[in-house]
C-alpha positions in Angstrom: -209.8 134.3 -70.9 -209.5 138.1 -69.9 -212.1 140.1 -71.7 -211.1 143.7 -73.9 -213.4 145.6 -70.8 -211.7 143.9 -67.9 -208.1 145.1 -69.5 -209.6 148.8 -70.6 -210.4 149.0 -67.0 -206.9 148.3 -65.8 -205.3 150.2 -68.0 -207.6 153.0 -66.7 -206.4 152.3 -63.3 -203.0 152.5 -63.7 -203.8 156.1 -66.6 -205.6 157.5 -63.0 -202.4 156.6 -60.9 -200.0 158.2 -63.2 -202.1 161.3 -64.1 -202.1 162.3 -60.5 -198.3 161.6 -60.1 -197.5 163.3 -63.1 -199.5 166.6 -62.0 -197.1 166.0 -58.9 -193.8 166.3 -60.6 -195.1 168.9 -63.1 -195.4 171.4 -60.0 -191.4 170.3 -58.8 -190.4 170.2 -62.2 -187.8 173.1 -63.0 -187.3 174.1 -59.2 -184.7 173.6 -57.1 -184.3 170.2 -55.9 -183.0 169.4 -52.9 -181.6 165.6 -53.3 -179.9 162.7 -51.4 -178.4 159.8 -52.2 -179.5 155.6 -52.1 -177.8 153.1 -52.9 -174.5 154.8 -54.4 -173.1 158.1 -55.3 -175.0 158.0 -58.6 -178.5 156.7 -57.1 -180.5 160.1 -56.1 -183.8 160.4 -54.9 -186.0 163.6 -54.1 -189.4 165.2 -52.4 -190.9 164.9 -55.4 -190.3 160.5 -56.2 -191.5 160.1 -52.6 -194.8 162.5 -52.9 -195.5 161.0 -56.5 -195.2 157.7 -54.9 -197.5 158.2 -52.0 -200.2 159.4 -54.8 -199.8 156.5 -57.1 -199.7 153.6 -54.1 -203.3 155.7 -52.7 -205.0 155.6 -56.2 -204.0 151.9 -57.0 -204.9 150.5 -53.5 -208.2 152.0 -53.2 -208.7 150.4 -56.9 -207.5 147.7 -56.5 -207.2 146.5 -52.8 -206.6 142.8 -53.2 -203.3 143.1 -55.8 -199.7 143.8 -54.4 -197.8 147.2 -55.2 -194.3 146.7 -56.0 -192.8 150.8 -56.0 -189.3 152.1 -55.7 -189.4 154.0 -52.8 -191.6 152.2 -50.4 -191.0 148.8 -51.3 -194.0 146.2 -51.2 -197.4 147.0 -50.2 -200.4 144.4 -50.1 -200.0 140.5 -50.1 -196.9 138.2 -51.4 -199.0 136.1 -52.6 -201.5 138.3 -55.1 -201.4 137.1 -58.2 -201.5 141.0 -59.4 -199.0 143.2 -59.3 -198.3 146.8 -60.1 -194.6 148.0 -60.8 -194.0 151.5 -60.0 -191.7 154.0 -60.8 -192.6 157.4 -59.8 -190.0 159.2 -61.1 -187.9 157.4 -64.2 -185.1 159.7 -64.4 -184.5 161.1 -60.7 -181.0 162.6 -62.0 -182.4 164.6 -65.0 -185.4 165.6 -62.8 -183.2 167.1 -60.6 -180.8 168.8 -62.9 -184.0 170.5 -64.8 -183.9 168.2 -68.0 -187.7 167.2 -68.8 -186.4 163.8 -69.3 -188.3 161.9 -66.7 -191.4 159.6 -66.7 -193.8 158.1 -64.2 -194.0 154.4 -65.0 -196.8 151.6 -64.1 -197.0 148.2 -65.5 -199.9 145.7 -64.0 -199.1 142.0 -64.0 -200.9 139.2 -63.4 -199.6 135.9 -62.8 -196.3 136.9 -64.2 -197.9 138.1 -67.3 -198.2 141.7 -68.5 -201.9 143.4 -68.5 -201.5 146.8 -69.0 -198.9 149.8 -68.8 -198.8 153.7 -68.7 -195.9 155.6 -69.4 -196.2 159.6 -68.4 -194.0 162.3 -69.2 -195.5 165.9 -67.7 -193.0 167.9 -68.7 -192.9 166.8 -72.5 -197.0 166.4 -73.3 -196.4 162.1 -73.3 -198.5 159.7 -71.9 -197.9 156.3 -73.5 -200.4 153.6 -72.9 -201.2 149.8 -73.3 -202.9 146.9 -72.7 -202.3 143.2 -73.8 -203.3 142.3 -77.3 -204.7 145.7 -77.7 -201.9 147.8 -79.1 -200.2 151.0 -77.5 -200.7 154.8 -78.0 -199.0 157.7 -77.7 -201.9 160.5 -76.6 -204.1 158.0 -77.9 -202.8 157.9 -81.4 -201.6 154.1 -82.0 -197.6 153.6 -81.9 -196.0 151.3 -84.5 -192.5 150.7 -84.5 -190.0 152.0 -87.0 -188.8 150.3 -90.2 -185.2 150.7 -90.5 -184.0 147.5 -92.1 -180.2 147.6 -90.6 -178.4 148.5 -88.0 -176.2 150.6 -90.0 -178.7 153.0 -90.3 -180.5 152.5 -87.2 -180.3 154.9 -84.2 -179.9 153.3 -80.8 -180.4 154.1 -76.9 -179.1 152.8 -73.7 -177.9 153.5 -70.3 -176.0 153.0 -67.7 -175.7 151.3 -64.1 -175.6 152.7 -61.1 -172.2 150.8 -60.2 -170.5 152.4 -63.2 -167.8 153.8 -61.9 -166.5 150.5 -59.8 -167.7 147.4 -62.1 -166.3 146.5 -65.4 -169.9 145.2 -66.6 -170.8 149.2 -67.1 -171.9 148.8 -70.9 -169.4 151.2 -72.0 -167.5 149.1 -74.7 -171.3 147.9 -76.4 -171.8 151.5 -76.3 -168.4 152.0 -77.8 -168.9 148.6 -80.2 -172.9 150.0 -81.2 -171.9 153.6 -81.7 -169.4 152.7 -84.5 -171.6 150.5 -86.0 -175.0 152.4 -86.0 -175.8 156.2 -87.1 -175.5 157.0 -83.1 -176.2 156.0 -79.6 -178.0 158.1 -77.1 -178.4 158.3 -73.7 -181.9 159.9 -72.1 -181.7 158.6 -68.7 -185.2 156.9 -68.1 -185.1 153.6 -69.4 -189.5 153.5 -69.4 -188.8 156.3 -71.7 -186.1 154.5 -73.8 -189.0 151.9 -74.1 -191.3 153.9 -75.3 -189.2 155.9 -77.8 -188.6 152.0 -79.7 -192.1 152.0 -79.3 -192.9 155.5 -81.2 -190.1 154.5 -83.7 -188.0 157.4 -83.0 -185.1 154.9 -82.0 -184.9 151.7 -83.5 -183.2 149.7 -80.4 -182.6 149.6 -77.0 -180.5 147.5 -74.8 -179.6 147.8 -70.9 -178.7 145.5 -68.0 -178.7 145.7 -64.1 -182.1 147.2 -63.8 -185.1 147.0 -61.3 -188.6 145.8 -62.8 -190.0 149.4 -62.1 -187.8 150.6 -64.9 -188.6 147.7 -67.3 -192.7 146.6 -66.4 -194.7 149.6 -68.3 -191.6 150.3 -71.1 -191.6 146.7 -72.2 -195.6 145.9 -72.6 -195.6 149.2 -74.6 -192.8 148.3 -76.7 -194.1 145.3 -77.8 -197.9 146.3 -78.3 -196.2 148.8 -80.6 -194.8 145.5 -82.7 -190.9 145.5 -80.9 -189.1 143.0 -80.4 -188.5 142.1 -76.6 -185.9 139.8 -75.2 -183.2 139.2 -73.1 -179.5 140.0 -74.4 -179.2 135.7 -75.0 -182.1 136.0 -77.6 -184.6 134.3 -75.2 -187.8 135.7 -73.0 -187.3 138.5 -70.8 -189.1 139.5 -67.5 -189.2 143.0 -65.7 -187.5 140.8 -62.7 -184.4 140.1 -65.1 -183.4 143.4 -65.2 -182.5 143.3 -68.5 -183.2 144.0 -72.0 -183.1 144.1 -75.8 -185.8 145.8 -77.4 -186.3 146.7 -81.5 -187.9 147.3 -84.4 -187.1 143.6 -85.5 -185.7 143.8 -88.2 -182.1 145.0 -86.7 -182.9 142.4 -83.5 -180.5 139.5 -84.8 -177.4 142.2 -85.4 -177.5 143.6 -82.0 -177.7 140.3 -80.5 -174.9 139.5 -81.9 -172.7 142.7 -81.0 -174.1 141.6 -77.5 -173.0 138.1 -77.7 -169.3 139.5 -78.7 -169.0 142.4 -77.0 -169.0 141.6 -73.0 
């Protein structure tokens, strides 16, 4: 059994990482970006993912030399076969980042053997670092996050987002964002699904729900969100991974009503 030490100290590791990548995107924040595109005509990347990348992949391999880095940018570093792995994301929320909005995050979840360790979740530009670590709890500045207690999902207020593929694929969530905004107080959009996470976790939303995503986006977000007492699973009901690339996250007590809108709204 991991002791509380051995998890404090990776959950210090991956705190160092994303300190010095958020001090990176602090200094590009509200300059002009110069961008260019991935994937699609949506998918944008800048200096400033690449530079907070370099950092975070630096800090974590002279930490932790033996366990593979997974990052968004620069792909797999370290061996296949490690049974720890880091997910990073060093810049949740490329788009806003580069349009000015603070809305962006630097995210790090740790792994091991499939199963979650610890997680930070930093946002430089609003004053947020979010933090956990298994069977510990999570924080929010070091104050401990609990979940909201909205009891339906009439009242609740929601968050998702939206794939990169949006404009070509039907599956582009907009009728359950249609189906979810009629049936709940709102539904909001902030662009950084680690931050979507974490906002379940702090109880300022009471759900979440997004598909076609990359374990970056979902590693840190989701071990926060349940340390903070969420509920975490896949849109069928069942267990979730960051490798599934999707998720349902909520306070609980509104979990079997979005299911449901899920299960009848394609």
């Amino acid at each position: 059994m991991t002791s509380g030490v051995d998890l404090d100290h990776d959950r210090a590791i991956c705190l160092d990482a994303a300190r010095a990548a958020a001090a990176v995107l602090a200094e590009g924040h509200g300059r002009a970006q110069p961008t260019r595109l991935k994937a699609g005509p949506l998918d944008l990347v800048t200096e400033f993912d690449r530079r907070a990348e370099a950092v975070i992949v630096a800090r974590l391999r002279a930490a932790d030399p033996e366990a593979l880095v997974v990052a968004e940018e620069g792909g797999r570093q370290g061996s296949h076969a490690a049974a720890r792995v880091y997910w990073v994301d060093p810049l949740d929320g490329t788009t806003n980042f580069a349009h000015g909005l603070p809305l962006f995050s630097v995210s790090i979840g740790l792994y091991e053997d499939g199963a979650p360790r610890a997680a930070v979740v930093a946002a430089p530009a609003l004053g947020w670092e979010f933090a956990a670590a298994r069977g510990q709890g999570a924080t929010c500045n070091g104050a401990p996050l609990r979940v909201s207690s909205t009891p339906t999902l009439h009242e609740a207020l929601l968050v998702t987002g939206f794939p990169y593929d949006r404009r070509e694929s039907a599956d582009n969530n907009f009728r359950r964002f249609e189906a979810f905004a009629k049936l709940s107080h709102g539904v909001r959009r902030l662009g950084s699904a680690a931050l979507d996470l974490c906002c379940v976790a702090r109880g300022w939303f009471d759900g979440y729900w997004e598909r076609k995503l990359k374990p970056w986006d979902l590693a840190a977000g989701m071990l926060i969100a349940a340390e903070a007492g969420a509920r975490v699973t896949a849109f069928a009901g069942g267990p979730t991974a960051p490798e599934r690339g999707e998720v349902v996250a909520t306070n609980g007590l509104i979990h079997d009503a979005v299911l449901e809108v899920l299960a009848r709204v394609p």
